[in-house]
C-alpha positions as CSV (number, residue, x, y, z in Angstrom):
1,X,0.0,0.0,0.0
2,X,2.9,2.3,0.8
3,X,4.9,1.6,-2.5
4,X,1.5,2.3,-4.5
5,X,0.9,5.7,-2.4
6,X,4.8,6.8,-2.9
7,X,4.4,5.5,-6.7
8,X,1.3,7.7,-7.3
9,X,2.7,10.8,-5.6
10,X,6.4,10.6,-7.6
11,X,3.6,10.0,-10.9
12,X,1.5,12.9,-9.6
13,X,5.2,15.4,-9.2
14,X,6.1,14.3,-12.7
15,X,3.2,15.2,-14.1
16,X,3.3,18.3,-12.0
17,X,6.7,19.2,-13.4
18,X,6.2,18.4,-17.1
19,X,3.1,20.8,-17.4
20,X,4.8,23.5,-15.2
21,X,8.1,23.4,-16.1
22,X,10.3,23.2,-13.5
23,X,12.8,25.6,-11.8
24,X,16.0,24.6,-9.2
25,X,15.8,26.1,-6.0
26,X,18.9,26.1,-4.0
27,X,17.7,26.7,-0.3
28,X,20.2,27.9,2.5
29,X,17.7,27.4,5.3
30,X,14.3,27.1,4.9
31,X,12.6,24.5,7.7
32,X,12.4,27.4,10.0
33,X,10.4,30.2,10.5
34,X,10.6,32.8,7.5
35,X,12.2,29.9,5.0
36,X,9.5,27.5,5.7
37,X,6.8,29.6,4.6
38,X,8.7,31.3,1.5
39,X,9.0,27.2,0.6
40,X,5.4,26.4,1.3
41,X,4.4,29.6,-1.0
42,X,6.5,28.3,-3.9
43,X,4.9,24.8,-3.4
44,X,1.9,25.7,-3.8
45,X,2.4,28.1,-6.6
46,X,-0.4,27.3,-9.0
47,X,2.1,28.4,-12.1
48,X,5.4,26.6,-11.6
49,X,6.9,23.9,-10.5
50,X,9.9,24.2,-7.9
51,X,12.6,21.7,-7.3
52,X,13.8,22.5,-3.9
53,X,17.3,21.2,-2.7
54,X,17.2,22.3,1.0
55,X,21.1,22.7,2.7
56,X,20.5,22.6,6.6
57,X,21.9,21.6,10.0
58,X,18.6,19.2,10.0
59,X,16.7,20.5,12.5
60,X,12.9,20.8,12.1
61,X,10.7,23.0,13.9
62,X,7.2,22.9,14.1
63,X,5.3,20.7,11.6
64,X,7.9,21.8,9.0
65,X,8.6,17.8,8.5
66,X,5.5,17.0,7.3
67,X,4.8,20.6,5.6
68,X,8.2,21.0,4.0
69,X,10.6,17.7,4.1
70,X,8.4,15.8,2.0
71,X,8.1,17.7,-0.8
72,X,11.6,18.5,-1.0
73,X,14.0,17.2,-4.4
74,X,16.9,16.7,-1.8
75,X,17.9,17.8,1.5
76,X,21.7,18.1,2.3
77,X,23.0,18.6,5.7
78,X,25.7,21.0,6.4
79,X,26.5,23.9,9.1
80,X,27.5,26.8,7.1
81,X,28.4,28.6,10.7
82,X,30.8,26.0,11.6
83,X,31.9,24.0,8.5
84,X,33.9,25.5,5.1
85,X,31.6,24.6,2.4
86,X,34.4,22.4,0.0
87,X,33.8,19.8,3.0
88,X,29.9,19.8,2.5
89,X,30.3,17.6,-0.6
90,X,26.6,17.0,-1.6
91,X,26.4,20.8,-1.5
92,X,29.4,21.2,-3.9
93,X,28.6,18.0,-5.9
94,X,24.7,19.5,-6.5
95,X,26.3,22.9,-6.9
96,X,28.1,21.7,-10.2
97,X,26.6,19.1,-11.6
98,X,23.2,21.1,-11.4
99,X,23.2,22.5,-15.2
100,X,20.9,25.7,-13.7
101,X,20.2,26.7,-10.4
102,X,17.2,29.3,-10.9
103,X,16.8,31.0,-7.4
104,X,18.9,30.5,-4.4
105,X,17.2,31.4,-1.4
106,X,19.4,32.5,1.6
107,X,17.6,32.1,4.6
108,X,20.8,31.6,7.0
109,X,23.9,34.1,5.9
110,X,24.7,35.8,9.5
111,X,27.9,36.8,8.4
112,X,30.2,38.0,5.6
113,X,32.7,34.6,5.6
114,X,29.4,32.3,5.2
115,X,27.6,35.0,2.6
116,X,31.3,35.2,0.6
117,X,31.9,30.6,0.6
118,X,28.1,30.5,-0.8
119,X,29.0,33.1,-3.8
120,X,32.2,31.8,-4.5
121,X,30.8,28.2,-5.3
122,X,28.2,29.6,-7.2
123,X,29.9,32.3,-9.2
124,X,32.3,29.7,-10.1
125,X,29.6,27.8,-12.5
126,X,29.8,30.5,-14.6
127,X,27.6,33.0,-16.1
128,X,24.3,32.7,-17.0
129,X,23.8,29.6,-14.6
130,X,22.7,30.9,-11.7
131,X,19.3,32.7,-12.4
132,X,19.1,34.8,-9.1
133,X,20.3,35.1,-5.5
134,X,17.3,36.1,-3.1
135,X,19.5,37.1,0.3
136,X,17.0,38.1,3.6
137,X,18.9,40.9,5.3
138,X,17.0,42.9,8.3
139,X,16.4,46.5,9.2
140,X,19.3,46.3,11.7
141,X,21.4,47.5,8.8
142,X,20.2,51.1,9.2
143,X,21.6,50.8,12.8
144,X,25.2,50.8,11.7
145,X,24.7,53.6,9.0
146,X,24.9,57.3,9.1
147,X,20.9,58.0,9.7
148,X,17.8,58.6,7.6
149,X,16.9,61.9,5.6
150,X,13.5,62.0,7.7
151,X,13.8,61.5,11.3
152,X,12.9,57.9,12.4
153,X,11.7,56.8,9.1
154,X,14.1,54.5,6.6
155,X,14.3,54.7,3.4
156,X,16.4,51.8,1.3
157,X,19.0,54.5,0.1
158,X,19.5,55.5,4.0
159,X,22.1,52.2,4.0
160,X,25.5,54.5,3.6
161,X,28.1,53.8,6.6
162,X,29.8,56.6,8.5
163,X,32.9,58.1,6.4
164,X,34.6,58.1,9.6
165,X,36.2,55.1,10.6
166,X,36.0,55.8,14.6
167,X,32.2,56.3,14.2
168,X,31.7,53.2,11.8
169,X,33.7,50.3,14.5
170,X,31.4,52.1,17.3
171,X,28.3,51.6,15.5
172,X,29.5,48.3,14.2
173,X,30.4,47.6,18.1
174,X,26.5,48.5,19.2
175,X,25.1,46.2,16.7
176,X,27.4,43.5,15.9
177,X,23.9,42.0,13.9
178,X,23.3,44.8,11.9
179,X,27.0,45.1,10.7
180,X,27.4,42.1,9.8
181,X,24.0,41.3,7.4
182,X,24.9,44.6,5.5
183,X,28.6,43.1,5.1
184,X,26.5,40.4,3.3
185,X,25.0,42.7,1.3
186,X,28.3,44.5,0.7
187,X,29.2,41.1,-0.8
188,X,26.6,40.6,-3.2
189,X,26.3,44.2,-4.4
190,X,29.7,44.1,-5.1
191,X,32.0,44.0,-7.9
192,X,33.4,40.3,-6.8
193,X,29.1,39.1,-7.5
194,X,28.0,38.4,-11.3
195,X,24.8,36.8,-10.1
196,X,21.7,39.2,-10.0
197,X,20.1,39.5,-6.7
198,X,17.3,40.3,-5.0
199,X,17.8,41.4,-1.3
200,X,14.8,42.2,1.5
201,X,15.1,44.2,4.5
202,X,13.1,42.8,7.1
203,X,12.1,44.6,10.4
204,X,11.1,41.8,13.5
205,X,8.8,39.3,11.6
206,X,5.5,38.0,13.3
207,X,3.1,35.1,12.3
208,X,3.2,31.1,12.9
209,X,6.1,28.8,13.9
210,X,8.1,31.6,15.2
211,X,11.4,30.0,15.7
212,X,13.0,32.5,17.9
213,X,9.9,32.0,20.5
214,X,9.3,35.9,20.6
215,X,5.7,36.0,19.5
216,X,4.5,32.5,21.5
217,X,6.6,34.3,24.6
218,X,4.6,37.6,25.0
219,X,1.0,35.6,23.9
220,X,1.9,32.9,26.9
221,X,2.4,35.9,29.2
222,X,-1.0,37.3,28.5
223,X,-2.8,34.4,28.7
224,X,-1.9,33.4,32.0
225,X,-1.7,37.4,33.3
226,X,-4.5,36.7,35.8
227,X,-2.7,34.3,37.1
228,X,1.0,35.4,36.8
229,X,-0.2,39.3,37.5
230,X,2.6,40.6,36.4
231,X,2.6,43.8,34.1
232,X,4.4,43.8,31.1
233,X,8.0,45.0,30.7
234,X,9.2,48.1,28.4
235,X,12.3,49.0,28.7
236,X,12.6,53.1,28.8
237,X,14.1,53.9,26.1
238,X,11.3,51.7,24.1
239,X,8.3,53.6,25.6
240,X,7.8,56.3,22.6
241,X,9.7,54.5,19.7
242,X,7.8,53.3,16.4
243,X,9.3,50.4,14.6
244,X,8.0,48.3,11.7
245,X,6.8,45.1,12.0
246,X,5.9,43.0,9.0
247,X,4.1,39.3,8.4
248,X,5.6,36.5,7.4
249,X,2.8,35.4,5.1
250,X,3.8,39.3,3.5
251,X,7.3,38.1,3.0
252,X,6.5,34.8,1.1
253,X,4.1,36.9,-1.4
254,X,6.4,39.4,-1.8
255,X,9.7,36.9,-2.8
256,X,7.1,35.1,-5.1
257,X,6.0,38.4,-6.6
258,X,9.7,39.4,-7.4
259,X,10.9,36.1,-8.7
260,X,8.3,37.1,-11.6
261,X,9.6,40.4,-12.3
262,X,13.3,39.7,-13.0
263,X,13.3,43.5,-13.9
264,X,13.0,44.1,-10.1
265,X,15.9,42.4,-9.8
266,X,19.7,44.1,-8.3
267,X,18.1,46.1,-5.9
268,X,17.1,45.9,-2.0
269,X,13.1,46.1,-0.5
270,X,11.9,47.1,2.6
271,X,9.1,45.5,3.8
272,X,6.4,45.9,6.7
273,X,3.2,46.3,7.9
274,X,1.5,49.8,6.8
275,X,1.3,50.8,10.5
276,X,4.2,51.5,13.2
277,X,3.8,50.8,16.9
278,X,4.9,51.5,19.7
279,X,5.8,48.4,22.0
280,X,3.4,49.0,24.5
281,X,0.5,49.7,21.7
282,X,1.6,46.1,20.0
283,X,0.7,44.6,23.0
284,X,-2.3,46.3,23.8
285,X,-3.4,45.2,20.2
286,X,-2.1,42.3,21.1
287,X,-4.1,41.3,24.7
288,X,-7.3,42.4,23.4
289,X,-6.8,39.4,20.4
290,X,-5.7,37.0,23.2
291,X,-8.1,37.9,26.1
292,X,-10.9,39.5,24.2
293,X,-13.0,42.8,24.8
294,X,-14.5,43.3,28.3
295,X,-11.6,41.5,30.5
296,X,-9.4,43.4,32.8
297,X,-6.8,45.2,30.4
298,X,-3.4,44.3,31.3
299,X,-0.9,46.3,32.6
300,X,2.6,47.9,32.1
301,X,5.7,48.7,33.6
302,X,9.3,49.8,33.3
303,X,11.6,46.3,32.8
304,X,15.0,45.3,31.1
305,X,13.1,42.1,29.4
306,X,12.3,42.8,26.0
307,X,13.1,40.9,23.0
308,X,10.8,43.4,20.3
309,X,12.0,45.8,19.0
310,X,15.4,44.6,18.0
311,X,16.4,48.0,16.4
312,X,16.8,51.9,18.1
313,X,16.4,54.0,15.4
314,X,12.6,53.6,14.5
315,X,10.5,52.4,11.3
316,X,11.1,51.6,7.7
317,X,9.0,53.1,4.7
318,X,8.1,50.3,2.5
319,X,6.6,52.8,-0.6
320,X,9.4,51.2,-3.2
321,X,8.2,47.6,-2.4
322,X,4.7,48.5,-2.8
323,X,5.4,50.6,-6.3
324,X,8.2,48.2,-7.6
325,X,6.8,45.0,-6.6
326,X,3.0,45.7,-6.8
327,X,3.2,44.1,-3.2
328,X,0.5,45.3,-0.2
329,X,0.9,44.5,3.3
330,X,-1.6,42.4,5.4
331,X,-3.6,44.4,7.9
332,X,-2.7,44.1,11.5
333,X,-5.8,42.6,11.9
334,X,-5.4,39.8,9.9
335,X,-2.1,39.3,11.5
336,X,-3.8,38.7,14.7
337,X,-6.6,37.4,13.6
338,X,-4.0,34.7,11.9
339,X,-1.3,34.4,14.6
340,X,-3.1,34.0,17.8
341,X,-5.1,31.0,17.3
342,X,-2.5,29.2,15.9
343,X,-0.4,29.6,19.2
344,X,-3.1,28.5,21.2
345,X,-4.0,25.5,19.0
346,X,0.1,24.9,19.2
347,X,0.4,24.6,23.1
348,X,-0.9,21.6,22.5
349,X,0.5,20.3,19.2
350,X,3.9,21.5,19.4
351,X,4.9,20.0,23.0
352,X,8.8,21.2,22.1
353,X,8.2,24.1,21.0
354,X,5.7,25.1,23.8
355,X,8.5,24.0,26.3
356,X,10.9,26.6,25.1
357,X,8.3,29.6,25.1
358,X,7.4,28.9,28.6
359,X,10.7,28.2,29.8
360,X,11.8,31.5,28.6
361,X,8.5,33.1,30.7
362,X,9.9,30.5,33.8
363,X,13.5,32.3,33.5
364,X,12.9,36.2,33.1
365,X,9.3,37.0,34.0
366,X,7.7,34.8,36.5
367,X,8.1,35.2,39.9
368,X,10.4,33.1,42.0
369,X,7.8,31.7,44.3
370,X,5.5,30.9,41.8
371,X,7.4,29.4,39.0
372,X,7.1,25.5,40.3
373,X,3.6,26.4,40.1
374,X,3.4,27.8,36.9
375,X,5.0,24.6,35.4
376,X,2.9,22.8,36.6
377,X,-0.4,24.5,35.6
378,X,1.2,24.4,32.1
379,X,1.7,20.5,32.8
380,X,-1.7,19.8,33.7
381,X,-3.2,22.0,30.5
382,X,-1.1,20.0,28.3
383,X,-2.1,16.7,29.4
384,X,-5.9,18.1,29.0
385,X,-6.2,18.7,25.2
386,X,-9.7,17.8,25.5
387,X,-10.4,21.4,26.4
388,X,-9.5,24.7,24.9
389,X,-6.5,26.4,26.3
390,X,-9.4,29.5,26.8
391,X,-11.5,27.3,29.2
392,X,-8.6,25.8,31.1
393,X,-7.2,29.2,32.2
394,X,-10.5,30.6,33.2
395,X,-10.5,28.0,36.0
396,X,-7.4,29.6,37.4
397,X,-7.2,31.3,40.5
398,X,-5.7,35.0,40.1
399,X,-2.0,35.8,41.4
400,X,-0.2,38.0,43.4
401,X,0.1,41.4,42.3
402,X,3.4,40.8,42.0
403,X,4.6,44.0,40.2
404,X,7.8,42.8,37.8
405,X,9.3,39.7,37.2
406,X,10.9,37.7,39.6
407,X,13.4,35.8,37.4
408,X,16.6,36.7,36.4
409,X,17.9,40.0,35.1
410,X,18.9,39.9,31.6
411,X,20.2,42.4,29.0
412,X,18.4,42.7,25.4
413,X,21.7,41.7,23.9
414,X,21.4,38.4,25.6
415,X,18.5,37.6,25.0
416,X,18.8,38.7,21.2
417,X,21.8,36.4,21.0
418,X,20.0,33.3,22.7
419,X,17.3,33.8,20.3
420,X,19.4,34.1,17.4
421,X,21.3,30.7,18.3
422,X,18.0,28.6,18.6
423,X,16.8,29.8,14.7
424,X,17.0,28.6,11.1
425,X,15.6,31.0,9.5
C-alpha cells in the first residue's frame, strides 16, 4: 500500500513538473520560521513547479517535516556557521553538476565569511547559470549607517556607513547583527558578485512557527496574566519609539512576486506592515486578540526584558516595495486574527516548541515563588487537550500582584543572542 501511495505521488510530481516546467531552488535554510513559509508559498504556486534542494543543519521545527521535508527534491546537511563549504560535498557536488540553479534562497547568511563561501561556489559555474540570489537581510542595517533623511523613518537609500572610521567600529560595536547582514550585502552588491540579486530588509517578523519564540513568549504571558499578575516589561528607552513590524505570510508573497519580475531584480526592499507601533501599543493590540474585549486590560511597567523591537532608530517606509513590486501588506488585523489562534492550537500540538516559550516566561518574568507552580499548571493543561486552552485558564485562580518579574535580570543583547542561536531562518 505504501509503495502504491509513494508510486502515485512521484507520478502525480512528474506530471506536476512536465506541465509547469520546472525551476532549481537552491535553499540555505528554509525548515524554520521565514524559510519554511517562502517554501510552502512556492509549493503551492499554482504556475510553476519548484525543485527545492534544502542545505541545513537538519533540524525541524514545528510541523515543517511533514509541511516541508516531503516535498523537498533533496535535503543536504551541512552547518554553514561552523563548516567551510568544499567539506559539504553533496552541497558542492549539487552545486556543479546542477546545469541551472534558478533561485537560491538565503535564509541563514549571519555573516560576511558564510555569505562570501556561498557566492564563491556559485559564481564559479559561470555565467548565466545561476538565475538569481534572493539574500534576507534585516532592518538592523540602518543601525550601523549614518541615519535617515527623515527623522525615524528608513528609506532603502539610507544604508551609507559613517565616512569616519572611529564612528563606523562604534556603530558596528553596538550592533554586531546589523553590521554584519549589511557586510552580506556588501558582498553581493559588489563588484566580486556576477549573479543578480534580490535582497529584502526585514524589520522583526511575526506570524506562525516563530522559531526565535518571541511571538509565542509575549501571547503565553497574556494568557496566564490573571494568574502570573505581572505587568508587562518596556524597557525606557522603548516607551515612545515606532518600529516596523511586518508578516511573514507578507514576506512569502512578496519573494514570489519578485521572482516574476526579473526587472525588479539588483536592488534591495523594505518590507512591513503599513502601520508603526509602539511596543506598548503592540501589545495592547495584542491582549485584546488574546483575552478579548470586556476582560481586565493588562498592565505595564518599566523592565529590562524585552526581545521586540530589535532596532533603536525607528521604522522603515516600504513605498518602493509596494510601487516596484505591486506588493501590499496584510492588515494588522489579519495578522492577529491569523497568529493568535495558531499559538493557542500549538500549546498543544507542538509540545517542544511550547516548552521553550514557557521556559523563557519560567526564567525572566515569573516570579520566583511561583514558578514551580506555573510549570505545573502548564503540565496539567497539556495533558488536558480535550479542552480549549481559553477554558482551562478561566479555572485559574488570580496571582499575586506581584509588580515585575521575579526571574533573572537579563540584558536585550542576551537575549537577542540566545534567540538568534536557537533559529534557522
Amino acid at each position: 500500500m505504501i509503495v502504491w501511495w509513494l508510486a502515485l505521488m512521484m507520478t502525480c510530481v512528474a506530471g506536476d513538473a512536465a506541465s509547469k516546467g520546472v525551476k532549481n531552488v537552491l535553499a540555505f535554510g528554509g525548515n524554520g520560521f521565514i524559510g519554511s513559509e517562502v517554501l510552502d508559498a512556492l509549493f503551492t504556486d499554482p504556475t510553476q513547479y519548484y525543485s527545492v534542494t534544502l542545505v541545513s543543519r537538519g533540524n525541524w521545527y514545528f510541523d515543517s517535516a511533514t509541511r516541508i521535508k516531503p516535498k523537498l527534491h533533496k535535503t543536504i546537511s551541512c552547518d554553514r556557521e561552523d563548516s567551510d563549504l568544499e567539506f559539504c560535498t553533496d552541497l558542492v557536488t549539487y552545486i556543479k553538476e546542477t546545469p541551472r540553479i534558478d533561485i537560491v534562497l538565503d535564509f541563514s547568511a549571519y555573516n560576511a565569511a558564510v555569505m562570501s563561501a556561498s557566492l564563491d561556489l556559485l559564481n564559479e559555474k559561470g555565467p548565466d547559470k545561476v538565475g538569481v540570489y534572493v539574500f534576507i537581510s534585516s532592518d538592523s542595517i540602518y543601525e550601523v549607517c549614518r541615519g535617515s533623511a527623515t527623522p525615524r523613518v528608513a528609506g532603502e537609500e539610507d544604508d551609507k556607513r559613517p565616512e569616519s572610521e572611529e564612528e563606523r567600529n562604534l556603530l558596528n560595536e553596538g550592533d554586531s547583527y546589523g553590521n554584519d547582514k549589511l557586510e552580506c550585502e556588501e558582498l553581493l552588491r559588489g563588484p566580486g558578485n556576477k549573479i543578480p540579486y534580490l535582497i529584502f530588509r526585514l524589520p522583526d517578523v511575526l506570524g506562525a512557527r516563530d522559531t526565535t519564540d518571541r511571538w509565542w513568549t509575549y501571547q503565553m504571558w497574556i494568557e496566564f496574566y490573571d494568574f502570573l499578575k505581572v505587568p508587562l516589561l518596556i524597557p525606557v528607552e522603548n516607551r515612545k519609539l515606532k518600529t516596523s513590524y511586518v508578516y511573514v505570510k507578507d514576506v512569502a508573497r512578496a519573494i514570489l512576486l519578485a521572482l516574476n519580475k526579473p526587472e525588479s531584480w539588483k536592488s534591495v526592499y523594505n518590507l512591513g506592515l503599513e502601520e508603526p507601533l509602539t511596543l506598548q501599543e503592540f501589545f495592547e493590540r495584542m491582549a485584546v486578540a488574546v483575552r478579548g474585549q470586556g476582560r481586565e486590560a493588562v498592565t505595564f511597567d518599566t523592565g529590562e526584558f524585552n526581545v521586540f523591537p530589535s532596532v533603536s532608530r525607528g521604522s522603515v517606509t516600504i513605498e518602493k516595495a509596494k510601487r516596484v513590486l505591486e506588493w501590499e501588506p496584510s492588515t494588522w488585523e489579519t495578522v492577529f486574527k491569523e497568529t493568535v489562534p495558531f499559538y493557542k492550537e500549538a500549546f498543544y500540538k507542538f509540545t517542544s516548541e511550547r516548552d521553550d516559550a514557557s521556559n523563557q516566561l519560567t526564567r525572566f518574568v515569573v516570579p520566583r515563588h511561583r514558578k514551580g507552580e506555573f510549570l505545573r499548571i502548564i503540565d496539567e493543561l497539556a495533558a488536558n487537550p480535550g479542552i480549549s486552552l481559553d477554558e482551562h485558564l478561566a479555572t485559574l485562580g488570580g496571582g499575586s500582584n506581584d509588580q515585575g518579574g521575579g526571574g533573572s535580570q537579563v540584558t536585550p543583547e542576551q537575549l537577542f543572542e540566545e534567540m538568534m542561536t536557537r533559529t534557522e531562518l
